[in-house]
GUTI-758734 format. One record per residue: residue number from 1; y negated, z, x of N, C-alpha, C in turn. Coordinates in pm, whole numbers. Layout:
<pts>
(NUM,(Y,Z,X),(Y,Z,X),(Y,Z,X)) ...
</pts>
This chain:
<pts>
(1,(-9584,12100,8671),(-9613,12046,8537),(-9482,12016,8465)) (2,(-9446,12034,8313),(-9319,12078,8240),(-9389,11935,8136)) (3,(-9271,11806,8182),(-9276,11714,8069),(-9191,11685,7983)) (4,(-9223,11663,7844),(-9096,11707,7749),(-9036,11602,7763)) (5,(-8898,11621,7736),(-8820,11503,7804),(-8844,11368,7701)) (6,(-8870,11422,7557),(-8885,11310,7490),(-8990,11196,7522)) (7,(-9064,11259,7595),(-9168,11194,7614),(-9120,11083,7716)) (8,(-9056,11146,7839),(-9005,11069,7951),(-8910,10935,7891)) (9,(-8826,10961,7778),(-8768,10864,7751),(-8820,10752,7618)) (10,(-8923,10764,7568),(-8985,10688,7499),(-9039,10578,7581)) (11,(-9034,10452,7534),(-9075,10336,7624),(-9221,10296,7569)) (12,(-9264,10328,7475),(-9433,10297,7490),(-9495,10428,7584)) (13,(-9432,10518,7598),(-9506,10613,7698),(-9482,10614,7833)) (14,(-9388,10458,7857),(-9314,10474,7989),(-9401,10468,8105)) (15,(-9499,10360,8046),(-9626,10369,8203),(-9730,10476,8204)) (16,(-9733,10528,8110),(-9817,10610,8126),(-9735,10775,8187)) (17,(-9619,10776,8145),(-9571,10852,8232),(-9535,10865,8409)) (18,(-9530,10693,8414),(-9514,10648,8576),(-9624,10701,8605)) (19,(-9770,10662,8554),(-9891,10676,8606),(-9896,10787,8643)) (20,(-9892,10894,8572),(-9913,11049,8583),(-9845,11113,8710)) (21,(-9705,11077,8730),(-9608,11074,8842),(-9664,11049,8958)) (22,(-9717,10906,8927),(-9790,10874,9054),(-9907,10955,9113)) (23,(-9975,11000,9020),(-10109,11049,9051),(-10061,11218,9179)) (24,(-9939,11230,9073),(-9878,11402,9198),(-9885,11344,9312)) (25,(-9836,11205,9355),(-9772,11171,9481),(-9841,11078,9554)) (26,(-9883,10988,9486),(-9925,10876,9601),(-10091,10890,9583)) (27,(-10110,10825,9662),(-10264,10807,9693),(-10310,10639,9704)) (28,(-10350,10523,9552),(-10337,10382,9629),(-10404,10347,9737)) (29,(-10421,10301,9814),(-10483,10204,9923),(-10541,10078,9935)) (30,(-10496,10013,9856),(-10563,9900,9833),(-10635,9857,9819)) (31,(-10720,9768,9880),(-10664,9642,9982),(-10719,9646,10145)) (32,(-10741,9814,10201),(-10779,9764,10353),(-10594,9914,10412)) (33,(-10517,9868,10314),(-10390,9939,10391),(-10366,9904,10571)) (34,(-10304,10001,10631),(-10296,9986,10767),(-10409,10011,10807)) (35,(-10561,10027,10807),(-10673,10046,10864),(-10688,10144,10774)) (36,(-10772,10256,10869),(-10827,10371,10798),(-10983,10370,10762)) (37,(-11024,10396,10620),(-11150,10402,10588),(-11223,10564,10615)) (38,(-11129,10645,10659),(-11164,10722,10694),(-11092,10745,10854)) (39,(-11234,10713,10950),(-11170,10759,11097),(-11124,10860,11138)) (40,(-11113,10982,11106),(-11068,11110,11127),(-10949,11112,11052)) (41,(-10952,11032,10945),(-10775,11101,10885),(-10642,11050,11022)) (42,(-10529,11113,10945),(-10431,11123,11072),(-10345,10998,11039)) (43,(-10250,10989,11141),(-10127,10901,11106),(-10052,11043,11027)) (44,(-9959,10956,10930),(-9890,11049,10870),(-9756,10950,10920)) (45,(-9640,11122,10896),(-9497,11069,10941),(-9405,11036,10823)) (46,(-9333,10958,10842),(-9221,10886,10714),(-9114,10918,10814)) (47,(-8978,10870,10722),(-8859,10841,10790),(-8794,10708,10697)) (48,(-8709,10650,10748),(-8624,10543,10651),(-8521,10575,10588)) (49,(-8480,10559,10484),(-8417,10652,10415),(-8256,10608,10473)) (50,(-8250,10485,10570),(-8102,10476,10591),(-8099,10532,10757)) (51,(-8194,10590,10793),(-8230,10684,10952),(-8164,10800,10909)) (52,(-8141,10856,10757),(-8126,10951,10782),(-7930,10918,10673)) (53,(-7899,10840,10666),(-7783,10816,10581),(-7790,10861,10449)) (54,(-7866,10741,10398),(-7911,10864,10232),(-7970,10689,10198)) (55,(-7917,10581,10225),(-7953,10447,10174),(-7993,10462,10005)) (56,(-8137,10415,9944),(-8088,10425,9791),(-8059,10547,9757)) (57,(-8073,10656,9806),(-8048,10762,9750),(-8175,10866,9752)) (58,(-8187,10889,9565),(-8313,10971,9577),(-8278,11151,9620)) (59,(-8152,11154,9624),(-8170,11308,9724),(-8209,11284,9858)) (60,(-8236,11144,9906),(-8289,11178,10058),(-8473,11221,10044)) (61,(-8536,11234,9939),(-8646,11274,9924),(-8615,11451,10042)) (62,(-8518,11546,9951),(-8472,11670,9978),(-8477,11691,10135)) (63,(-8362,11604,10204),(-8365,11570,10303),(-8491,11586,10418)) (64,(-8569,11463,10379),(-8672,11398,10433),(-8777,11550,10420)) (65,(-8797,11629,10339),(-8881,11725,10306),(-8814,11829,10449)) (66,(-8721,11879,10450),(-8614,11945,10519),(-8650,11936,10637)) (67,(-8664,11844,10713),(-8672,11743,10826),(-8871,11758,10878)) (68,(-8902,11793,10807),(-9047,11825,10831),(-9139,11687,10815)) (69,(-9087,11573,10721),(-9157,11454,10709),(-9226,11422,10592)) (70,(-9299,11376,10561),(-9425,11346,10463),(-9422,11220,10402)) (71,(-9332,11123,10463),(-9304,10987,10377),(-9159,10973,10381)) (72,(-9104,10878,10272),(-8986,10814,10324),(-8996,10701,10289)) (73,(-8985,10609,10350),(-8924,10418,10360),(-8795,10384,10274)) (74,(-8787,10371,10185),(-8708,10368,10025),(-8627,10207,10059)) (75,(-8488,10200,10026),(-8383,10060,10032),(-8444,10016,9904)) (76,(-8470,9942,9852),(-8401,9845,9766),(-8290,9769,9728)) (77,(-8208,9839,9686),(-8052,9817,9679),(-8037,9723,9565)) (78,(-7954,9619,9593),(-7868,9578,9455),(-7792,9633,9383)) (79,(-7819,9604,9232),(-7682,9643,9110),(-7673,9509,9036)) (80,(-7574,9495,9065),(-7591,9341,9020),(-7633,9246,9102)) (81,(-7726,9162,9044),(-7757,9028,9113),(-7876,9054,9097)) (82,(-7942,9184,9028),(-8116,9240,9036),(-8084,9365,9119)) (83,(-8226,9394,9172),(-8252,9529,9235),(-8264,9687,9130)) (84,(-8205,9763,9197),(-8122,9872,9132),(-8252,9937,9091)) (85,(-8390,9944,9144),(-8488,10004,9065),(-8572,9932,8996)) (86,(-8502,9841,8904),(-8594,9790,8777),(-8571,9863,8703)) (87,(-8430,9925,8728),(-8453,10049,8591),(-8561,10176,8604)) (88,(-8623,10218,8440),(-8680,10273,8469),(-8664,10446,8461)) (89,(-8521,10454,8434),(-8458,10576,8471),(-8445,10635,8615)) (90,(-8410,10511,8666),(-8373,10507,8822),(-8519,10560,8865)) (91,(-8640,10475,8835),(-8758,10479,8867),(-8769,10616,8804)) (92,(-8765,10700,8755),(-8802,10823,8698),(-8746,10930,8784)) (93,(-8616,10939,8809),(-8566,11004,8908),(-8607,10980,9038)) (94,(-8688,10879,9075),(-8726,10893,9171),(-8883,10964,9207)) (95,(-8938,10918,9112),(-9048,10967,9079),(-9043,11174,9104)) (96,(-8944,11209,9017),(-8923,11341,9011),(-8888,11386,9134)) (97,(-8810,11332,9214),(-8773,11419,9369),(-8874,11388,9442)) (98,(-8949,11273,9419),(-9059,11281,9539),(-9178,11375,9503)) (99,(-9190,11428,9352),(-9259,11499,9326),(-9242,11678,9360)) (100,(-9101,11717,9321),(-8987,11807,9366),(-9036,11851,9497)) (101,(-8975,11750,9624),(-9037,11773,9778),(-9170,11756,9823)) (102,(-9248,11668,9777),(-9404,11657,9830),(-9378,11563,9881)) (103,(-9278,11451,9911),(-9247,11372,9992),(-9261,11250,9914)) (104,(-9393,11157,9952),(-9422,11051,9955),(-9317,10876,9947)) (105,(-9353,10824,9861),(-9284,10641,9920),(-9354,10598,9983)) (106,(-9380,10586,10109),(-9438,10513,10232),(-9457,10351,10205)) (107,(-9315,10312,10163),(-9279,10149,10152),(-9167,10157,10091)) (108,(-9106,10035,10066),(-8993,9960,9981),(-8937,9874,10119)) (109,(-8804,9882,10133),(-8743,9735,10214),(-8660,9720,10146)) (110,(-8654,9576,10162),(-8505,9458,10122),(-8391,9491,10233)) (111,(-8326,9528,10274),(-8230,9532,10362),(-8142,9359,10379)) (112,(-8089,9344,10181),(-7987,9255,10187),(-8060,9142,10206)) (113,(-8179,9120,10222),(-8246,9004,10276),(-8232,8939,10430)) (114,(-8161,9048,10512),(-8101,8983,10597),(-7973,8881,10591)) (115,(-7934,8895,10527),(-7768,8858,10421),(-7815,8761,10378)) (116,(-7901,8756,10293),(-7929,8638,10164),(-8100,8632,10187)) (117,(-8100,8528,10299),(-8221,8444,10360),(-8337,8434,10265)) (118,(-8431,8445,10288),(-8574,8404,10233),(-8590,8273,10246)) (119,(-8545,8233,10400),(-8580,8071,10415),(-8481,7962,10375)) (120,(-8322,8027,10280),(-8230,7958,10241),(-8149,7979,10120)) (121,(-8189,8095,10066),(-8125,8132,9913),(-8186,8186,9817)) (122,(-8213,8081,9726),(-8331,8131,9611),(-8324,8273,9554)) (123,(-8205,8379,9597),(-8222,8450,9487),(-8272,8577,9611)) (124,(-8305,8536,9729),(-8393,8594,9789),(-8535,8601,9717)) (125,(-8591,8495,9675),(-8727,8494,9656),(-8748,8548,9512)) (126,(-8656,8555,9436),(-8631,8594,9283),(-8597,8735,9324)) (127,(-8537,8814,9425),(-8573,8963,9425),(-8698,8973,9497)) (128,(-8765,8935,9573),(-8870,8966,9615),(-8992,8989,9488)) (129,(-9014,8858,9434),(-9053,8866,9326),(-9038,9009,9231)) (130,(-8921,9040,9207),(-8904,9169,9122),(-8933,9297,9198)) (131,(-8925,9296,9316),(-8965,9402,9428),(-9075,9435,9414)) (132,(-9194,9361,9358),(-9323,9333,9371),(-9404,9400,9227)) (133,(-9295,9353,9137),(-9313,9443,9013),(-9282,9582,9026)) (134,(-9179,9580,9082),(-9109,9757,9086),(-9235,9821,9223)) (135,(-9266,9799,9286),(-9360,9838,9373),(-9507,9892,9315)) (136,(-9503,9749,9244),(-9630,9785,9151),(-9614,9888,9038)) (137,(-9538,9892,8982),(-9498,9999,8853),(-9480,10147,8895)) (138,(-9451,10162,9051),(-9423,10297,9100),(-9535,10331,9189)) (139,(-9637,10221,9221),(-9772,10239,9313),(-9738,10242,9400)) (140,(-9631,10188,9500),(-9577,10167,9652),(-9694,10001,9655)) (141,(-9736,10072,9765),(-9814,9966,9838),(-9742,9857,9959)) (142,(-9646,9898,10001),(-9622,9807,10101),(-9480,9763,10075)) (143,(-9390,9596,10113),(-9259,9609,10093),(-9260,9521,10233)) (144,(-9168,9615,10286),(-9075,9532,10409),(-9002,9415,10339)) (145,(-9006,9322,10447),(-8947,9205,10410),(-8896,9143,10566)) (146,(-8784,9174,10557),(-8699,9175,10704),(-8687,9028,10721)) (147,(-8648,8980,10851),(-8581,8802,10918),(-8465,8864,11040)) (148,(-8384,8900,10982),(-8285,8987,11117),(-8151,8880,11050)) (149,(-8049,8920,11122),(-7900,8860,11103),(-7965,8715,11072)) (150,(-7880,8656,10926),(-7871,8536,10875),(-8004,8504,10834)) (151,(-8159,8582,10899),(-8262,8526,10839),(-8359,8583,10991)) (152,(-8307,8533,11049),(-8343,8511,11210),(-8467,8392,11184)) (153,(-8580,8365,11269),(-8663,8329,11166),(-8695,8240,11356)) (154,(-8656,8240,11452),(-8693,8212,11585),(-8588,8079,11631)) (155,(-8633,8001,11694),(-8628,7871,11654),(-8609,7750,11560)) (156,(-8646,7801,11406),(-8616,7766,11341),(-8755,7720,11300)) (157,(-8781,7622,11312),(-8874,7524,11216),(-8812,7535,11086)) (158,(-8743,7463,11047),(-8735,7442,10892),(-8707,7561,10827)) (159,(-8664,7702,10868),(-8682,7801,10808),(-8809,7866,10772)) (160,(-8876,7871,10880),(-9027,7884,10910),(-9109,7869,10809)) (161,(-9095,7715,10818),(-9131,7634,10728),(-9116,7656,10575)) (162,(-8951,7662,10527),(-8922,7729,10409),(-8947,7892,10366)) (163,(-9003,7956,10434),(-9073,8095,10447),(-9193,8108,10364)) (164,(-9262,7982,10483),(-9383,7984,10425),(-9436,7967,10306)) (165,(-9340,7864,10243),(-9347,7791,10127),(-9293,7875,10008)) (166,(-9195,7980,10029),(-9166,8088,9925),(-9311,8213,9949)) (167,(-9357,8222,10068),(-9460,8361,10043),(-9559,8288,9953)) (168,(-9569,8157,9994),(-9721,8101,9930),(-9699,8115,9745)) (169,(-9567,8087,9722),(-9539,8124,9573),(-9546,8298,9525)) (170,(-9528,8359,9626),(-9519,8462,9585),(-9640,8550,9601)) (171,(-9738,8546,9680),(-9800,8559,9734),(-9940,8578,9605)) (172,(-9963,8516,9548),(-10058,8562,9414),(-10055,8623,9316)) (173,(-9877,8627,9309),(-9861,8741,9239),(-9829,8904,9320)) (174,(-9822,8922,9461),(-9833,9006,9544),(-10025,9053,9491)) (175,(-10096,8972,9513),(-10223,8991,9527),(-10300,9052,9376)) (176,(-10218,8972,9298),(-10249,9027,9144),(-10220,9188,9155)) (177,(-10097,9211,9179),(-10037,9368,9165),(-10118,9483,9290)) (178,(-10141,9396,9371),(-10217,9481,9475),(-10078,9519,9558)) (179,(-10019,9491,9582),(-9900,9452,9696),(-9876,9389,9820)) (180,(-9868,9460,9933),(-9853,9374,10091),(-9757,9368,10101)) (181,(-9659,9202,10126),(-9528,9163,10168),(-9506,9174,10325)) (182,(-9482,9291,10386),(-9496,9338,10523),(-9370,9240,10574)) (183,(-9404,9170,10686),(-9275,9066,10751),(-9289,9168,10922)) (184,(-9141,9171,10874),(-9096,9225,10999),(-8926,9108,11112)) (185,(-8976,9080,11193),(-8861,9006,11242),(-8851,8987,11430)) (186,(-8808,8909,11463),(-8810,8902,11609),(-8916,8827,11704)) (187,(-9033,8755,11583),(-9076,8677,11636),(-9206,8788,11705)) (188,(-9286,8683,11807),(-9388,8747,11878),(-9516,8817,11749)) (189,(-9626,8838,11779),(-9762,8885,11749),(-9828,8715,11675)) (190,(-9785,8651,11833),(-9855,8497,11773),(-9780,8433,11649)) (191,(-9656,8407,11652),(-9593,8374,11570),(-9583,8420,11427)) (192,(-9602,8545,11443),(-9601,8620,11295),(-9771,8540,11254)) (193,(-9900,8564,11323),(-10003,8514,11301),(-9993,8412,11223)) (194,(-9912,8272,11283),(-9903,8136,11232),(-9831,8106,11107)) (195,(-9746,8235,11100),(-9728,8239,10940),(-9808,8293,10891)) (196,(-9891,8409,10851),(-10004,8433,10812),(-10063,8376,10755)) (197,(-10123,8282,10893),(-10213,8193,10835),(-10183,8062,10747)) (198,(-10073,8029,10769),(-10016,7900,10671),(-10014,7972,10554)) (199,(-9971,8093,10533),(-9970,8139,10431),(-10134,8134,10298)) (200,(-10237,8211,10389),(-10374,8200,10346),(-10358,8302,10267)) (201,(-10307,8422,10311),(-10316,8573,10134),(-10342,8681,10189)) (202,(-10423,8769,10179),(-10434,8880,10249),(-10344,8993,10180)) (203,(-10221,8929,10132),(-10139,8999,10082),(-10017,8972,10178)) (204,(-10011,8916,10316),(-9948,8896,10398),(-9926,8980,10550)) (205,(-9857,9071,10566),(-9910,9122,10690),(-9805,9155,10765)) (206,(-9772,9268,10870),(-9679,9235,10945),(-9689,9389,10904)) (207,(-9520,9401,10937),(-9433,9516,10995),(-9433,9528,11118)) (208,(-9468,9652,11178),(-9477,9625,11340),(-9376,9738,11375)) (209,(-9249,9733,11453),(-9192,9787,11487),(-9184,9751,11631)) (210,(-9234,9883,11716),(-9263,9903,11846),(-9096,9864,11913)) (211,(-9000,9898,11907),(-8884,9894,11962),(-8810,9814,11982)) (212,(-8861,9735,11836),(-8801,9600,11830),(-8856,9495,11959)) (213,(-8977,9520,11917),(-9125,9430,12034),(-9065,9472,12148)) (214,(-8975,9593,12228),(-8972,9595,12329),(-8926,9543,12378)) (215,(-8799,9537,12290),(-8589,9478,12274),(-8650,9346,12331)) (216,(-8742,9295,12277),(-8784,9084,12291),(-8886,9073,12399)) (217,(-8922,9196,12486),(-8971,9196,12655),(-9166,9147,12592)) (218,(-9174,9209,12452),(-9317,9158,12476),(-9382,9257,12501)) (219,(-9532,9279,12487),(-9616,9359,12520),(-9644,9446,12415)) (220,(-9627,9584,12402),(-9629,9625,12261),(-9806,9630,12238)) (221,(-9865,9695,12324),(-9997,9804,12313),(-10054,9621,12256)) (222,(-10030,9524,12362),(-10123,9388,12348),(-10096,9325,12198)) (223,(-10011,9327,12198),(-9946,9248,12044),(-10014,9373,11929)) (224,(-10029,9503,11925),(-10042,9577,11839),(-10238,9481,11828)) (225,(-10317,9480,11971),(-10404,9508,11957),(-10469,9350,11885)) (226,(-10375,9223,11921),(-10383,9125,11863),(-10352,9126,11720)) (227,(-10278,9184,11670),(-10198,9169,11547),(-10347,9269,11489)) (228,(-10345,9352,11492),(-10490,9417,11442),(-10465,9514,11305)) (229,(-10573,9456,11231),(-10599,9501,11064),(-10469,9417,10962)) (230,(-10376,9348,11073),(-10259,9268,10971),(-10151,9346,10982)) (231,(-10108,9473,11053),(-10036,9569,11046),(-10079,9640,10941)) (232,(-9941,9675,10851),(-9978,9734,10739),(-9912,9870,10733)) (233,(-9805,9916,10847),(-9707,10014,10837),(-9657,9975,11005)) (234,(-9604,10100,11034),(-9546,10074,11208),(-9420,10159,11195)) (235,(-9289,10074,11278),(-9151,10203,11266),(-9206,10223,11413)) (236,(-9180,10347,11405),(-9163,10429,11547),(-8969,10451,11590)) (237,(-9019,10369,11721),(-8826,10340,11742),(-8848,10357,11939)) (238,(-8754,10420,11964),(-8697,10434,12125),(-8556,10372,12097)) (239,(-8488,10288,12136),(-8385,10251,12162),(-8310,10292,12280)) (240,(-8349,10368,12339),(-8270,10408,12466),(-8271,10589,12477)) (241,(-8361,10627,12404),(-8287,10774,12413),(-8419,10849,12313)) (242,(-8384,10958,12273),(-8545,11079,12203),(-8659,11029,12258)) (243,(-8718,11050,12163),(-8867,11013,12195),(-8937,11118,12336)) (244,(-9016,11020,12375),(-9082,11106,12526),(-8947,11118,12641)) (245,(-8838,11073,12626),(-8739,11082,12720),(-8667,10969,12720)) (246,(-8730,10842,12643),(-8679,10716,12619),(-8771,10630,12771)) (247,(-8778,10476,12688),(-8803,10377,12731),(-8967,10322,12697)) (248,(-8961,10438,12524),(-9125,10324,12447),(-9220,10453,12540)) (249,(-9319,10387,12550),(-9461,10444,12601),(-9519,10479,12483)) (250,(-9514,10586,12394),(-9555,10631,12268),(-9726,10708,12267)) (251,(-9780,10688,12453),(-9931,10728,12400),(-10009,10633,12431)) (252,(-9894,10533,12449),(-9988,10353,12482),(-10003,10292,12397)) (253,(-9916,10342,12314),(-9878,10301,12154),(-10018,10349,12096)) (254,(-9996,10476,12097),(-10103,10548,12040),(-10273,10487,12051)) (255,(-10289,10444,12184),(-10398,10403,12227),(-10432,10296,12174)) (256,(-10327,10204,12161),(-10397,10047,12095),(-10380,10073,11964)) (257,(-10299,10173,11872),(-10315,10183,11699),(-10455,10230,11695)) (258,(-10533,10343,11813),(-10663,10408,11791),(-10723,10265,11818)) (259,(-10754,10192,11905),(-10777,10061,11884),(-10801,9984,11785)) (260,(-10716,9993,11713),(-10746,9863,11575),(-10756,9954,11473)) (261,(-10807,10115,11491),(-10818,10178,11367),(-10748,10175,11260)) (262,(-10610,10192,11306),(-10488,10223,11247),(-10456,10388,11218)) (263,(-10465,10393,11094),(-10428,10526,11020),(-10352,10545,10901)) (264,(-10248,10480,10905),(-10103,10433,10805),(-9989,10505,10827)) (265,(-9864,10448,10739),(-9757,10570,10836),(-9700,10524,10937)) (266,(-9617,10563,11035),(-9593,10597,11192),(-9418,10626,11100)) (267,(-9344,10536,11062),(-9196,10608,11014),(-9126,10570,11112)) (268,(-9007,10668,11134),(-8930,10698,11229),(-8770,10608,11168)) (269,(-8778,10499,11280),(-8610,10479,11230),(-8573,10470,11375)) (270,(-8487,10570,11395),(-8412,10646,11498),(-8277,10522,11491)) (271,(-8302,10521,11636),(-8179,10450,11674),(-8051,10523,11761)) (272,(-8077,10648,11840),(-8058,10702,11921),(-8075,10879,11879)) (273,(-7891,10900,11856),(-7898,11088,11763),(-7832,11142,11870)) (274,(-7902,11211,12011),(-7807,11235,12116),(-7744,11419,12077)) (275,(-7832,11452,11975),(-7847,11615,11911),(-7779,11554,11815)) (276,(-7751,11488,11759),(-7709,11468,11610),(-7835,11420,11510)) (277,(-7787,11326,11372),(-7883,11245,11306),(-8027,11369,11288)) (278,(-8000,11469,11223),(-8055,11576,11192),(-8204,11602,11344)) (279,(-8160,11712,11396),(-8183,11773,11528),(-8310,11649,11586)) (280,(-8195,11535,11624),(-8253,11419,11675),(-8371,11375,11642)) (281,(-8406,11379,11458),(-8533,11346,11392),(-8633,11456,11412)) (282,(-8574,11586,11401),(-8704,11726,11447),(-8745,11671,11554)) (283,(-8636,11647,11677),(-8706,11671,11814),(-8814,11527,11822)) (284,(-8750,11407,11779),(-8863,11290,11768),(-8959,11338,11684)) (285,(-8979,11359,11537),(-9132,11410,11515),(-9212,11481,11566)) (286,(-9128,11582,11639),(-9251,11699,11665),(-9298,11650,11861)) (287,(-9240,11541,11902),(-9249,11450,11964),(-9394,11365,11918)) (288,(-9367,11331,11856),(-9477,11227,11767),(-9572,11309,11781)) (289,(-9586,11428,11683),(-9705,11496,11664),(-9797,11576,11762)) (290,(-9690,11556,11874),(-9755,11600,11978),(-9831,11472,12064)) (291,(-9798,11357,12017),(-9865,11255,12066),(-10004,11222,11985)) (292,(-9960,11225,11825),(-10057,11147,11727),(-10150,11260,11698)) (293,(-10065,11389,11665),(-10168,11496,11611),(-10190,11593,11719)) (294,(-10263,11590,11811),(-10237,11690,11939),(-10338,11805,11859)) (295,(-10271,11929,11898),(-10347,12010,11852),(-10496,12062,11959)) 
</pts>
């Protein structure tokens, strides 16, 4: 489809041009994301756009297409002291390469939210907030929202605590836009729960990254099968070597996502390039697909 450029840059036609964009590419979900309403559809594969060194960068759409993958997991980068896709140029170009490759936005993450705490620096919760708009304006359904480095979220009561008390603000306007604030961090299955529930939003859910869960000696298949319909997105991670020649049990995995009727994306953030970044991601997907999509 050939859009005249004038059109693209006129600002009363600006959402209605997002809209149209969107309609090539995404598909919304909202509000039973992470559970499939259809049992037969598949897991589909993503990658993270800093798995493949392409942080913030919309040529990693190209990439990600290249690579034989169907989503990518998009940074949210700073320019300034706001996030670099409020613009809606930025947002346009992105729009166009994911349209370009066929290659999907899976999710949004904060990265620098490890840096600049949720549970200790307001201008954490003031990009989240804008994350939520830009999510919504581009039809990305899910945003990672990390607790790693300086937002370590495990023995910390009063962070916890101050967590809770920023999602609960943010949290209705997540629900207005049709937006899941996916929390991903070190804590257990239970723990993520107890924020949850202090929270009270079904705009609250977890990031479940299998690798991480391993790194902290818990139970992945059990925690997946507890955590349930509050998984909204899963990274697929081996920390110790290629997939099927690692450490994760990826058809135990498999067994408890068929379990809680999980049919979301499955994105790959590779920790471990023993072929090189490239190579490394073929041989893990087609890894995957021999697990998720057996022919």
């Amino acid at each position: 489809m050939k859009i005249p450029i004038r059109l693209l840059s006129a600002p009363k036609f600006r959402p209605l041009v997002l809209g149209m964009l969107c309609l090539l590419i995404f598909v919304p979900t909202w509000p039973s994301d992470g559970a499939a309403q259809d049992k037969k559809a598949d897991v589909r594969f993503g990658v993270c756009d800093w798995t493949i060194g392409k942080s913030a960068d919309y040529t990693s759409f190209e990439l990600a297409h290249k690579l034989g993958l169907e989503g990518l997991q998009v940074s949210l980068n700073l320019a300034g002291e706001s996030l670099a896709l409020a613009s809606y140029e930025l947002q346009k170009n992105y729009f166009l390469a994911a349209a370009a490759s066929r290659v999907a936005i899976c999710s949004f993450a904060i990265g620098e939210l490890n840096n600049v705490p949720l549970k200790s620096d307001p201008r954490a919760e003031k990009w989240l907030g804008q994350a939520i708009d830009i999510a919504s304006s581009m039809q990305v359904r899910r945003i990672l929202v990390p607790f790693f480095g300086k937002g370590d979220l495990r023995k910390d009561a009063p962070g916890t605590a101050a967590v809770i008390a920023a999602l609960k603000r943010l949290a209705p306007k997540a629900e207005q836009k049709g937006v899941l604030l996916a929390l991903e961090s070190w804590l257990s299955a239970e723990d993520h729960l107890k924020i949850i529930e202090a929270v009270g939003s079904k705009a609250v859910r977890v990031y479940y990254d299998v690798g991480n869960a391993q790194e902290r000696g818990y139970d992945v298949a059990g925690e997946i099968g507890l955590l349930g319909k509050r998984i909204c997105e899963v990274h697929a991670k081996d920390t110790k070597d290629l997939y099927g020649k690692g450490s994760m049990d990826f058809v135990a995995v498999k067994r408890a996502m068929d379990g809680i009727g999980y049919r979301g994306w499955l994105v790959i953030e590779g920790s471990q390039f023993p072929l090189g970044v490239e190579q490394s991601i073929i041989y893990d997907l087609k890894y995957l697909k021999s697990v998720f999509r057996p022919q």
